[in-house]
Chimera marker file (.cmm) of the C-alpha trace (Angstrom):
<marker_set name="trace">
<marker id="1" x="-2.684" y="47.246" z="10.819" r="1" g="1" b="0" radius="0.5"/>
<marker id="2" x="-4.283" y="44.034" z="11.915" r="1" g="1" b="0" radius="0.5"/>
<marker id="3" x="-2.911" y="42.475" z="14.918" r="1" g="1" b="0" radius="0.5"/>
<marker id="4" x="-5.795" y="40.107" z="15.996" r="1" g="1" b="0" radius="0.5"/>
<marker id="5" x="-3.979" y="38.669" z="19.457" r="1" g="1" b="0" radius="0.5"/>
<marker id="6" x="-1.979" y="41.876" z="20.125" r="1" g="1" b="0" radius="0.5"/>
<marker id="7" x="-3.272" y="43.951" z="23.218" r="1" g="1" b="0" radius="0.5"/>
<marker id="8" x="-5.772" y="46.873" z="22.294" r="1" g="1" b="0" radius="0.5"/>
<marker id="9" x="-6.675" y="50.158" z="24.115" r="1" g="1" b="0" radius="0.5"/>
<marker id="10" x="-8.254" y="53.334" z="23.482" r="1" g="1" b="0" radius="0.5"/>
<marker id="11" x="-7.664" y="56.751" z="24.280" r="1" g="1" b="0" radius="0.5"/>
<marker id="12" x="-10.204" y="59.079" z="24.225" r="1" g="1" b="0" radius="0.5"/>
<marker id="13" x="-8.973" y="63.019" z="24.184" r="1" g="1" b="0" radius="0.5"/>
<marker id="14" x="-11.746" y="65.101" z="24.914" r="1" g="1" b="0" radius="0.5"/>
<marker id="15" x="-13.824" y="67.308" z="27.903" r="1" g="1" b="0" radius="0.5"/>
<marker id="16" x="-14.068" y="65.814" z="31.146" r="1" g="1" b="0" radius="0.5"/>
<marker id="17" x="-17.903" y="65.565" z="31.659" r="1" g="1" b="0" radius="0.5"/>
<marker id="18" x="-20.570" y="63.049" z="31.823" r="1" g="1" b="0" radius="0.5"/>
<marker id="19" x="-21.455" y="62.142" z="28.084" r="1" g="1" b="0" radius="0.5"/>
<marker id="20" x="-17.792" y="61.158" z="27.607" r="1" g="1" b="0" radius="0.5"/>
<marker id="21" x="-17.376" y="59.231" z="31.179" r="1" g="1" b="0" radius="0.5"/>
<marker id="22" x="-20.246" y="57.458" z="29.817" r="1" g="1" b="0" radius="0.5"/>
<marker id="23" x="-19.194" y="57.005" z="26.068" r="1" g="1" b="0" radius="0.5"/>
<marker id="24" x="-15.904" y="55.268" z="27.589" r="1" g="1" b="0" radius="0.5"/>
<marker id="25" x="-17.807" y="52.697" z="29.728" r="1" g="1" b="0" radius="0.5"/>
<marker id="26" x="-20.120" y="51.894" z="26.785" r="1" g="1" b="0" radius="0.5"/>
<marker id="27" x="-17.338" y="51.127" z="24.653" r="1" g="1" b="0" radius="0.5"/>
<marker id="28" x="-15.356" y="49.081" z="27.336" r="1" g="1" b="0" radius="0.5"/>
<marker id="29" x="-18.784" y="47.142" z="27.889" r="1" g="1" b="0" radius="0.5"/>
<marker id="30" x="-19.334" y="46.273" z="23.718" r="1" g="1" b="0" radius="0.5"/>
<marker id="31" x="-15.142" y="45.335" z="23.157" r="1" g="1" b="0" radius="0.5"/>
<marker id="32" x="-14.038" y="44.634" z="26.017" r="1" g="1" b="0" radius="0.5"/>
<marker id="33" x="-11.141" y="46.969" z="25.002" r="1" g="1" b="0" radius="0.5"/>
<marker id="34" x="-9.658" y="49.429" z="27.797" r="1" g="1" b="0" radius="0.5"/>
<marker id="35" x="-10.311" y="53.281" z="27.246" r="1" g="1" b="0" radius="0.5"/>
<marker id="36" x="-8.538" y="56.326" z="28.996" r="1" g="1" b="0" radius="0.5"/>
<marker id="37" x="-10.475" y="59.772" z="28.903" r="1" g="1" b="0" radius="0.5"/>
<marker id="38" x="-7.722" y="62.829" z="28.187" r="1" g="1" b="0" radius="0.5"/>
<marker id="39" x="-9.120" y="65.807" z="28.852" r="1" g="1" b="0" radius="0.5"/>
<marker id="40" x="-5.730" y="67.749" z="27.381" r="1" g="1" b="0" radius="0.5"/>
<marker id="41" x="-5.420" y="67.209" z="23.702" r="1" g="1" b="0" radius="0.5"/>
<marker id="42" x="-1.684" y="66.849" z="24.522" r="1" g="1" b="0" radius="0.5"/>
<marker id="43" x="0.111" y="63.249" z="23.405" r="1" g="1" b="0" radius="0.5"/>
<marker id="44" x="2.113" y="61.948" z="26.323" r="1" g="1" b="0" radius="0.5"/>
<marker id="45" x="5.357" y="59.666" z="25.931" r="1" g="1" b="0" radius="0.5"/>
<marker id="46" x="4.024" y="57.288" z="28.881" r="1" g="1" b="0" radius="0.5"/>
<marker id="47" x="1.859" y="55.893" z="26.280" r="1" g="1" b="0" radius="0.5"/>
<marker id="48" x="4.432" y="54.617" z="23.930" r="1" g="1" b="0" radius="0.5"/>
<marker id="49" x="5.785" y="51.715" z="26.414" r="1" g="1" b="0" radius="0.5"/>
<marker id="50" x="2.323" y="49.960" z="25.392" r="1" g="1" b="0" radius="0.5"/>
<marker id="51" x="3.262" y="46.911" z="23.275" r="1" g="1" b="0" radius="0.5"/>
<marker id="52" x="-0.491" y="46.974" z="21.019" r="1" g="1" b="0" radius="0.5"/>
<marker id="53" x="-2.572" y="48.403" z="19.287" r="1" g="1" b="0" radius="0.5"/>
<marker id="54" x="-3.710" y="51.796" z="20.335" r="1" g="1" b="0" radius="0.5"/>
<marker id="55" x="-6.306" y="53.593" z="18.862" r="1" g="1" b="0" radius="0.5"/>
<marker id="56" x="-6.721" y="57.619" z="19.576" r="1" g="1" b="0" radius="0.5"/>
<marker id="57" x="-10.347" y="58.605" z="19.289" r="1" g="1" b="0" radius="0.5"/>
<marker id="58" x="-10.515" y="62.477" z="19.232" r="1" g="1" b="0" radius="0.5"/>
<marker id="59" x="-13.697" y="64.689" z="20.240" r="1" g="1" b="0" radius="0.5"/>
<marker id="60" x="-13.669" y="67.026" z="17.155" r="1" g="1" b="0" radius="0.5"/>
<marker id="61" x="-15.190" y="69.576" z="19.681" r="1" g="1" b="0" radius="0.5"/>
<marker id="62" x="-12.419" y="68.987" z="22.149" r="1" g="1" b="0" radius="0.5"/>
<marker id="63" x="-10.098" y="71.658" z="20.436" r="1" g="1" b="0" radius="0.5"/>
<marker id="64" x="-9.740" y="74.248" z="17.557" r="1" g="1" b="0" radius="0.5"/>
<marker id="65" x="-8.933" y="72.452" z="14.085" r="1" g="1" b="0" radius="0.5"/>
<marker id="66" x="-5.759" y="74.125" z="14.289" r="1" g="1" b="0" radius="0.5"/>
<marker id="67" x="-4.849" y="72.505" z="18.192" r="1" g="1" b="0" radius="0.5"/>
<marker id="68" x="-6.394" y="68.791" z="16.481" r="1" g="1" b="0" radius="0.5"/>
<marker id="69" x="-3.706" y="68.896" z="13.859" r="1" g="1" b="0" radius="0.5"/>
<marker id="70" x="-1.443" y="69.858" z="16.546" r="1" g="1" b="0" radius="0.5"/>
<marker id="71" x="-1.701" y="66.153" z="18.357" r="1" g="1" b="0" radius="0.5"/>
<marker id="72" x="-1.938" y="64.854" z="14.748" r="1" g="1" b="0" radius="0.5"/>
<marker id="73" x="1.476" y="65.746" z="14.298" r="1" g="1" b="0" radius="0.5"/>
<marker id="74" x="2.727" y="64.990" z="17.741" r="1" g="1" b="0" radius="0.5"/>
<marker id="75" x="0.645" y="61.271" z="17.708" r="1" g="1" b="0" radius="0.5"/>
<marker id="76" x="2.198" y="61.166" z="13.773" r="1" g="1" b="0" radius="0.5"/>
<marker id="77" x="5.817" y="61.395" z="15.349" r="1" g="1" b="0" radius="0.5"/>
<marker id="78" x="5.549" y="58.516" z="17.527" r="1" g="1" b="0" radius="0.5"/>
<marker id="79" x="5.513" y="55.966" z="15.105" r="1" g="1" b="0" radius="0.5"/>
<marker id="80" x="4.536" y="52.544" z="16.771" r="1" g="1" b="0" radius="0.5"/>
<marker id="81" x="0.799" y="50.562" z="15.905" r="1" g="1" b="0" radius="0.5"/>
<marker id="82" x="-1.783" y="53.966" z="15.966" r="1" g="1" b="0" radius="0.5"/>
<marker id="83" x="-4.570" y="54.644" z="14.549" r="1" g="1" b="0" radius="0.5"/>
<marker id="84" x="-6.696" y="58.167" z="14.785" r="1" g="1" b="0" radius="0.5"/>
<marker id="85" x="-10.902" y="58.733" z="14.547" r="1" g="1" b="0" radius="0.5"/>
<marker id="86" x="-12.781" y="61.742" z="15.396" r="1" g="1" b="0" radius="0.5"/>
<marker id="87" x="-15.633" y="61.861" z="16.527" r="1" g="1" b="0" radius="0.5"/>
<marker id="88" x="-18.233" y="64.184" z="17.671" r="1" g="1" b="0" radius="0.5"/>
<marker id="89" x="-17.995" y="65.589" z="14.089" r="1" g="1" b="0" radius="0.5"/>
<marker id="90" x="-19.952" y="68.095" z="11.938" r="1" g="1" b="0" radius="0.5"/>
<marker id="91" x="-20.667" y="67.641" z="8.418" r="1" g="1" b="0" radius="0.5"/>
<marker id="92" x="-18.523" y="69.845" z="5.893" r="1" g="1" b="0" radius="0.5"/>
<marker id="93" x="-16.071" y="70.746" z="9.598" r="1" g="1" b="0" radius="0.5"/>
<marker id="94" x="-12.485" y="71.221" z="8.764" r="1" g="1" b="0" radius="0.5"/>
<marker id="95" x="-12.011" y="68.617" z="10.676" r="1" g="1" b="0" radius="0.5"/>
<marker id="96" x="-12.958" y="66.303" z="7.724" r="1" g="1" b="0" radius="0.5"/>
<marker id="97" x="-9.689" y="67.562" z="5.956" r="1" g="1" b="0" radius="0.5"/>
<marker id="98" x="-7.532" y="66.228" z="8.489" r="1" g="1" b="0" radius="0.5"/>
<marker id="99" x="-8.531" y="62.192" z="7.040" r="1" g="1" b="0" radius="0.5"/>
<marker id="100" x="-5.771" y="62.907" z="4.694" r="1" g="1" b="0" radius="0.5"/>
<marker id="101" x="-3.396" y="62.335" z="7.458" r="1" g="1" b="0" radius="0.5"/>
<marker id="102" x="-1.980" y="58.412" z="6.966" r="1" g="1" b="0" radius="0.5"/>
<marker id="103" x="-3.465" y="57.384" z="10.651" r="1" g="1" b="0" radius="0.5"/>
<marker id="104" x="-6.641" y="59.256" z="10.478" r="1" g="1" b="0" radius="0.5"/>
<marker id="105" x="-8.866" y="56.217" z="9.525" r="1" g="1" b="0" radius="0.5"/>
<marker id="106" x="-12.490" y="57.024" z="10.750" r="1" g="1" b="0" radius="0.5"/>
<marker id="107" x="-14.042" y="60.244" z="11.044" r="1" g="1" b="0" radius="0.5"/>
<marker id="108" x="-17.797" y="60.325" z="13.178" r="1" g="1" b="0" radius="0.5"/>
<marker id="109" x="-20.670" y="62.381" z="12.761" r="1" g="1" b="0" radius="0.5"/>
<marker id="110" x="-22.819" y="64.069" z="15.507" r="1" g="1" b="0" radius="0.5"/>
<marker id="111" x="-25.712" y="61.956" z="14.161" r="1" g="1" b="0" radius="0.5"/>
<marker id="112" x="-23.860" y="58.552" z="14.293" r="1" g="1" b="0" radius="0.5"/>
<marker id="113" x="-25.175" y="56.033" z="16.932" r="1" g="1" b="0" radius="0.5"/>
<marker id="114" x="-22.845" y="54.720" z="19.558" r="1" g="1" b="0" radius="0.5"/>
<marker id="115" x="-23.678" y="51.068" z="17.908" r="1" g="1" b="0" radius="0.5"/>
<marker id="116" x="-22.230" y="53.042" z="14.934" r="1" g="1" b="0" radius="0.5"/>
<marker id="117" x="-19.354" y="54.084" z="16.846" r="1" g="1" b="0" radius="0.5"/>
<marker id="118" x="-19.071" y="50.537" z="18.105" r="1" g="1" b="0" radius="0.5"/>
<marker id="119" x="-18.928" y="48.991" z="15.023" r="1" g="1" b="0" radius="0.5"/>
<marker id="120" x="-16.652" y="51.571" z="13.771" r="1" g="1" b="0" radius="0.5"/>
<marker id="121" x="-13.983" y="51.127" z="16.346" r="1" g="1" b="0" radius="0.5"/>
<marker id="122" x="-14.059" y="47.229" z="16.114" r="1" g="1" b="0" radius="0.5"/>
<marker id="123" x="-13.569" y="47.680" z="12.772" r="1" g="1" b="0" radius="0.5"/>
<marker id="124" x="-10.558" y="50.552" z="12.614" r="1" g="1" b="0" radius="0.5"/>
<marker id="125" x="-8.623" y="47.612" z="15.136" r="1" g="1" b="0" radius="0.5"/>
<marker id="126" x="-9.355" y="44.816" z="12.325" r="1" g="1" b="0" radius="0.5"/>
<marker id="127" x="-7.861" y="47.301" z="9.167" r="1" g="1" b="0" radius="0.5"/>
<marker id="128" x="-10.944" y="48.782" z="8.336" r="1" g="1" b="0" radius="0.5"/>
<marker id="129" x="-11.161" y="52.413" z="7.084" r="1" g="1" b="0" radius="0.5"/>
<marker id="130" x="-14.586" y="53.964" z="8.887" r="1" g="1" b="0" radius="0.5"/>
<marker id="131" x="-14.610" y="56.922" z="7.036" r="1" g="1" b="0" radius="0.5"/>
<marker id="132" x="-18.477" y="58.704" z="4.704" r="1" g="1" b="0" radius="0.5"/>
<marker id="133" x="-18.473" y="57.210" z="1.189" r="1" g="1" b="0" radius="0.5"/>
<marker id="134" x="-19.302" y="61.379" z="0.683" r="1" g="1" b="0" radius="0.5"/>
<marker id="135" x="-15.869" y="61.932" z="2.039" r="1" g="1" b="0" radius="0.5"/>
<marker id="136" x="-14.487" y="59.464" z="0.409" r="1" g="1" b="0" radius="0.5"/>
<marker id="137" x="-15.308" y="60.613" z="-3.180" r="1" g="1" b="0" radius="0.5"/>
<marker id="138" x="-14.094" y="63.823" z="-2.263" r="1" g="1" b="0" radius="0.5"/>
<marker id="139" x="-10.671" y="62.816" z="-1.480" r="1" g="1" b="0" radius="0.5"/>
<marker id="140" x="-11.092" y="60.166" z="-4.599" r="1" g="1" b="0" radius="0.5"/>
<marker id="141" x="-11.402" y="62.947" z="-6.423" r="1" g="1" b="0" radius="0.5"/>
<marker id="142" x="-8.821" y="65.491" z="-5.207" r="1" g="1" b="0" radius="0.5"/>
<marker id="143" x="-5.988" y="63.072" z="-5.097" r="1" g="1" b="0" radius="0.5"/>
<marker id="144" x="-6.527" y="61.064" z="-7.947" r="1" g="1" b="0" radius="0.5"/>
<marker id="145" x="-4.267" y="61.786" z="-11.911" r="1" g="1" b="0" radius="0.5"/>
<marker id="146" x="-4.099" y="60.151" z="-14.735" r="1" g="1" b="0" radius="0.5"/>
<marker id="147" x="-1.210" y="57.021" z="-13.821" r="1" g="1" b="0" radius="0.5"/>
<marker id="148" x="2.129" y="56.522" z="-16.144" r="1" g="1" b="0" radius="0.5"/>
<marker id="149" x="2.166" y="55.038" z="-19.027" r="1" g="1" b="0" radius="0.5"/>
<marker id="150" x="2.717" y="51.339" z="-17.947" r="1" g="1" b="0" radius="0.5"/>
<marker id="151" x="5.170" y="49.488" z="-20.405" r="1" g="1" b="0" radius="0.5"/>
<marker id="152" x="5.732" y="45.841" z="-21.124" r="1" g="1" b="0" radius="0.5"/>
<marker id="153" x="9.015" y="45.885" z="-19.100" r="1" g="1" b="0" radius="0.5"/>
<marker id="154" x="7.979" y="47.815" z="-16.076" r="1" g="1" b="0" radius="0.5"/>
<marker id="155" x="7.527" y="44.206" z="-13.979" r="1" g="1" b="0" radius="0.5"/>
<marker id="156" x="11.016" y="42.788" z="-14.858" r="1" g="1" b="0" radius="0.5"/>
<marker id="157" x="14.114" y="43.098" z="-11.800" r="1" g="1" b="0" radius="0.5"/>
<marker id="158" x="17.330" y="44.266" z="-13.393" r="1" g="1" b="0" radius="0.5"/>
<link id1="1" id2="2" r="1" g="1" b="0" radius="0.2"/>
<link id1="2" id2="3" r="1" g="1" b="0" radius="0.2"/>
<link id1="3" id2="4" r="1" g="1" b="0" radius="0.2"/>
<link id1="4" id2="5" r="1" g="1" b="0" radius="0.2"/>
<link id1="5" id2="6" r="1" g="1" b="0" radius="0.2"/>
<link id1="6" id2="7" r="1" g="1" b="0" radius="0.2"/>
<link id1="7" id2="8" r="1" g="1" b="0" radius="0.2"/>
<link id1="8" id2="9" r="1" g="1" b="0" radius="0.2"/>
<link id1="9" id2="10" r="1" g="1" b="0" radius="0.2"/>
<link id1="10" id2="11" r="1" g="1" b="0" radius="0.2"/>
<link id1="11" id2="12" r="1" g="1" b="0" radius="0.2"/>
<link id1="12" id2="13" r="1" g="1" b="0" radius="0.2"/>
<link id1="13" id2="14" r="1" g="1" b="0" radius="0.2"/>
<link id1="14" id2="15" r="1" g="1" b="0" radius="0.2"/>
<link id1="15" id2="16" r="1" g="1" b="0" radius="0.2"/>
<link id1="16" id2="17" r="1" g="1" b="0" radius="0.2"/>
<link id1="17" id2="18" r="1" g="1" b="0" radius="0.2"/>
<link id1="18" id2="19" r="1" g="1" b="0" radius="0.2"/>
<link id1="19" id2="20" r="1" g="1" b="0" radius="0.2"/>
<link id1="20" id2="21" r="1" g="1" b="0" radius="0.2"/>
<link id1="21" id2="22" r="1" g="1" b="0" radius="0.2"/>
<link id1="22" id2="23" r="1" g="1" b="0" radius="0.2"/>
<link id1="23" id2="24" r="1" g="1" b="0" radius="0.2"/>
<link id1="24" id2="25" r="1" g="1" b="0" radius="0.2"/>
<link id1="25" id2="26" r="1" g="1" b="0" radius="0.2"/>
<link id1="26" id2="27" r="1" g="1" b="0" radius="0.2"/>
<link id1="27" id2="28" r="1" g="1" b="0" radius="0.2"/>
<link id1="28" id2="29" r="1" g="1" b="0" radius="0.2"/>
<link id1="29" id2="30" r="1" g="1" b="0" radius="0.2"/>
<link id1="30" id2="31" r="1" g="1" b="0" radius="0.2"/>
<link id1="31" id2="32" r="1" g="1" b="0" radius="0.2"/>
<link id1="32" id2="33" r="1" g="1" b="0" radius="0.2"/>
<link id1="33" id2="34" r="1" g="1" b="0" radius="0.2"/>
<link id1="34" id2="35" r="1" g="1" b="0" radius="0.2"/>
<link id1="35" id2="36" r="1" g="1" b="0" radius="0.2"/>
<link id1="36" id2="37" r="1" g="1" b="0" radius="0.2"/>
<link id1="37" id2="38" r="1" g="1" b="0" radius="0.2"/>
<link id1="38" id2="39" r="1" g="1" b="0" radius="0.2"/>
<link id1="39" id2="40" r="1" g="1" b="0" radius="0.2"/>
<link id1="40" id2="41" r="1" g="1" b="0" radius="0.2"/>
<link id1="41" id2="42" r="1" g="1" b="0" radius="0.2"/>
<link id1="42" id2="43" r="1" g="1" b="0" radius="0.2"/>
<link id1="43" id2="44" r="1" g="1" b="0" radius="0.2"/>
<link id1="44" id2="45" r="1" g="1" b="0" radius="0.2"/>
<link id1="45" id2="46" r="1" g="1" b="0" radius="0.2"/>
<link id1="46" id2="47" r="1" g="1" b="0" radius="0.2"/>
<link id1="47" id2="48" r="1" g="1" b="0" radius="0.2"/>
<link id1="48" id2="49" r="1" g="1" b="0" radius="0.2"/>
<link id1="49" id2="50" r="1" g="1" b="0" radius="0.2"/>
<link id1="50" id2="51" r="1" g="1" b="0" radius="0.2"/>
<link id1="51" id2="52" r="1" g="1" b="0" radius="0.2"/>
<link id1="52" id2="53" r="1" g="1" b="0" radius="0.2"/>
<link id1="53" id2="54" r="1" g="1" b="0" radius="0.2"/>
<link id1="54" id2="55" r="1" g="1" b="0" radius="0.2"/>
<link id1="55" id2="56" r="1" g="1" b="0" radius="0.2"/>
<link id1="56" id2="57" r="1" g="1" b="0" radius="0.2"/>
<link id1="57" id2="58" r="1" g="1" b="0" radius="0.2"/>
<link id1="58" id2="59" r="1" g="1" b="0" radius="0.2"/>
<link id1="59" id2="60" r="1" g="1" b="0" radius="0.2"/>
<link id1="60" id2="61" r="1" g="1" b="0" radius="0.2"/>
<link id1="61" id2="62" r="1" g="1" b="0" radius="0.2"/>
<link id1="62" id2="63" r="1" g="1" b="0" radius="0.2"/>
<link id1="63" id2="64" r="1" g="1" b="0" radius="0.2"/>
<link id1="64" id2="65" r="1" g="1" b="0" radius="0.2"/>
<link id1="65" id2="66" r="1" g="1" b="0" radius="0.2"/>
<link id1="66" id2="67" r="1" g="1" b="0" radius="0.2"/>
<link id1="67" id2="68" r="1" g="1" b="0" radius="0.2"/>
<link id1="68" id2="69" r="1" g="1" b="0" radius="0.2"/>
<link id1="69" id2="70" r="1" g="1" b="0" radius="0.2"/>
<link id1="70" id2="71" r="1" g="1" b="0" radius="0.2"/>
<link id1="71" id2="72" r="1" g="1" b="0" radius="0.2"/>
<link id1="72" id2="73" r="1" g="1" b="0" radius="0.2"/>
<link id1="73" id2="74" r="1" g="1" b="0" radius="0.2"/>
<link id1="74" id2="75" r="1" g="1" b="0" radius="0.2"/>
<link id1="75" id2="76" r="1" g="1" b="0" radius="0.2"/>
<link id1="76" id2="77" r="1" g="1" b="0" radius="0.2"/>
<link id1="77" id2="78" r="1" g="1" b="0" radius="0.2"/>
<link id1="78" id2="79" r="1" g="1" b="0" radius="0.2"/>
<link id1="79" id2="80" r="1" g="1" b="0" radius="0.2"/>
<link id1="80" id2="81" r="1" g="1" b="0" radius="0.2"/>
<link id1="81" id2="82" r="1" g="1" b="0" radius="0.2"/>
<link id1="82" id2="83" r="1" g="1" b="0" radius="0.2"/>
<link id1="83" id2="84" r="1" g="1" b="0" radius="0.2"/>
<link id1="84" id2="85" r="1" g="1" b="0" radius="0.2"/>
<link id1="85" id2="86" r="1" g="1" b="0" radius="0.2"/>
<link id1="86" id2="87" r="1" g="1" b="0" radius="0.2"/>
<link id1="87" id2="88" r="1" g="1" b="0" radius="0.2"/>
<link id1="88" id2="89" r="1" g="1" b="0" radius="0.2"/>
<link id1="89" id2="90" r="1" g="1" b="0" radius="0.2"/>
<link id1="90" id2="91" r="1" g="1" b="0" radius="0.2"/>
<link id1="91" id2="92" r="1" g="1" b="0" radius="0.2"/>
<link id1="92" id2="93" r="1" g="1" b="0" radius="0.2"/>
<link id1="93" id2="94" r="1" g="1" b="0" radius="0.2"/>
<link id1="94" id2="95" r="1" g="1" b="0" radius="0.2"/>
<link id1="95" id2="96" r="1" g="1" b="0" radius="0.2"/>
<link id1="96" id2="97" r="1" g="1" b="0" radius="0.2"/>
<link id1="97" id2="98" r="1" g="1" b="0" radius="0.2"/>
<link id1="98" id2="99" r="1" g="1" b="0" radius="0.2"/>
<link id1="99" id2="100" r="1" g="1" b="0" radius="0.2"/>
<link id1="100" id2="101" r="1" g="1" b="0" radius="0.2"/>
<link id1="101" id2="102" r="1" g="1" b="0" radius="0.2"/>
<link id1="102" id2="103" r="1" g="1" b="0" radius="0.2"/>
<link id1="103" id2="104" r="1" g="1" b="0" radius="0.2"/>
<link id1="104" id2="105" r="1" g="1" b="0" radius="0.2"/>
<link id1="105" id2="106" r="1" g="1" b="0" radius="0.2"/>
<link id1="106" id2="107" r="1" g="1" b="0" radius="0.2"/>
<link id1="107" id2="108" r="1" g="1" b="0" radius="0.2"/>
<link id1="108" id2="109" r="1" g="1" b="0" radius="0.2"/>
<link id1="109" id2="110" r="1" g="1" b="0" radius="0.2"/>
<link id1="110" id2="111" r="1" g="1" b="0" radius="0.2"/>
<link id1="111" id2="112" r="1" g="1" b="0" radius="0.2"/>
<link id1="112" id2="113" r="1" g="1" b="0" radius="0.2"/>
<link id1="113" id2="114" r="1" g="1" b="0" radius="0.2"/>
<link id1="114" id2="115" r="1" g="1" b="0" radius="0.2"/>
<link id1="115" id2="116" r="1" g="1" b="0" radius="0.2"/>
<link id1="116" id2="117" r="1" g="1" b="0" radius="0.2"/>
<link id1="117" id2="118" r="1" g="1" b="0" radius="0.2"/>
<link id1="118" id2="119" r="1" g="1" b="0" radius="0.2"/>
<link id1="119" id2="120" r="1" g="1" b="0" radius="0.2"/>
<link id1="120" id2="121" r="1" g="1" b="0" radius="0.2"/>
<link id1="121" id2="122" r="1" g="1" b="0" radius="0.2"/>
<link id1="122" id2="123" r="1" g="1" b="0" radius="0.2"/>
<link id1="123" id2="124" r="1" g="1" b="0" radius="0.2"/>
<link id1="124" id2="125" r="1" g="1" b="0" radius="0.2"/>
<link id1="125" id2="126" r="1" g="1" b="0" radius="0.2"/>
<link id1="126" id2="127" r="1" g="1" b="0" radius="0.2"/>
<link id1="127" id2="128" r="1" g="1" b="0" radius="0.2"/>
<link id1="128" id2="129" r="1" g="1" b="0" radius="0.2"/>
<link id1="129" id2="130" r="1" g="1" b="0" radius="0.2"/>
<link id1="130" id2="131" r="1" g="1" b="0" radius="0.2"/>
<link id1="131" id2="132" r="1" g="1" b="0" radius="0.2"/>
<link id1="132" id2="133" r="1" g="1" b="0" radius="0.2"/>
<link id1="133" id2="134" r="1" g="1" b="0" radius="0.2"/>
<link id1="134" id2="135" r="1" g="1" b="0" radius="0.2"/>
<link id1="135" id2="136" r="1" g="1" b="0" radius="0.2"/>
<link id1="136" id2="137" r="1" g="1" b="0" radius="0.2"/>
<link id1="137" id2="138" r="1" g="1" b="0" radius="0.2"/>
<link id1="138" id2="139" r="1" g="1" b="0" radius="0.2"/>
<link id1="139" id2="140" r="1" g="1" b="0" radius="0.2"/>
<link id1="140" id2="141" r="1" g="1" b="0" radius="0.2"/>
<link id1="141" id2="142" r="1" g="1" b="0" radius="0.2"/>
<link id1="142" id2="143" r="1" g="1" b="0" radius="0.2"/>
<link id1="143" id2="144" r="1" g="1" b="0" radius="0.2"/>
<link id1="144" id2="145" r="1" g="1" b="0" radius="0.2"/>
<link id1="145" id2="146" r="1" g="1" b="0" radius="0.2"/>
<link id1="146" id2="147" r="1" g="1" b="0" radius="0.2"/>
<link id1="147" id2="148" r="1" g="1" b="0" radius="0.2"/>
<link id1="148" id2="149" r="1" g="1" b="0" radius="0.2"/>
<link id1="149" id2="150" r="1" g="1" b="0" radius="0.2"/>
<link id1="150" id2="151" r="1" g="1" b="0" radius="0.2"/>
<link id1="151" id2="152" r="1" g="1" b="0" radius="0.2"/>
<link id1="152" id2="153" r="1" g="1" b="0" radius="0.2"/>
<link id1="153" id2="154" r="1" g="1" b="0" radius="0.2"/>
<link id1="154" id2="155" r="1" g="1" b="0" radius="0.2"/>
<link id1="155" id2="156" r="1" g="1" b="0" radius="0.2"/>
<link id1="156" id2="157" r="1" g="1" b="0" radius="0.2"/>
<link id1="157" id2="158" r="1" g="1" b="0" radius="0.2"/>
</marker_set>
């Protein structure tokens, strides 16, 4: 959703250590947009009294697939203005099937830059999608059928 004026903040779920203490700060110094480190991949109801946008930004190494699509469900259920990214993730990880989720809108590589990451984020709070054009054709490709028959009438209110 694009909310230009509304508030913005970041959580990041993921270990507790240096790399991501640092990853947080570096973000917080390029957008100027406050970010939380979780170390529990656990959603918490404290965090739906914030009136913005909020995007979650999961290590894909912070948790078995199965205990990421755990929070999936339990961020799905809150309703409100998310947004999901991994990050942190391999290529081909099951991970990448979780983008068919409708607030999963970036997914990260181990080899992307943090300028990457950067960009990525800005762009996931302005509508963007951040997600591999490989990826991409995939799911293009798995989801898409031939459409119905469209008929002269089909745009006319009754």
């Amino acid at each position: 959703m694009e909310h230009a004026s509304s508030p913005r903040r970041i959580i990041l779920f993921g270990q507790q250590n240096l790399q991501n203490s640092i990853l947080i700060g570096f973000i917080h110094q390029r957008t100027n947009i406050d970010c939380q480190l979780i170390n529990t991949p656990e959603w918490s109801a404290d965090w739906n009294e914030f009136n913005g946008q909020t995007l979650a930004l999961i290590d894909a190494e912070c948790a078995r697939p199965e205990r990421l699509q755990e929070l999936l469900e339990q961020i799905f259920d809150q309703g409100g203005d998310l947004q999901v990214a991994f990050f942190n993730t391999q290529s081909t990880s099951p991970v990448e099937r979780l983008m068919a989720w409708p607030m999963v809108n970036g997914i990260f590589y181990k080899e992307s830059s943090q300028q990457q990451l950067v960009k990525g984020i800005t762009g996931m709070f302005e509508g963007e999608f951040w997600l591999s054009r490989r990826l991409m054709a995939q799911y293009l490709e798995r989801t898409r059928s031939k459409p119905r028959k469209i008929t002269h009438n089909a745009n006319l209110l009754t």
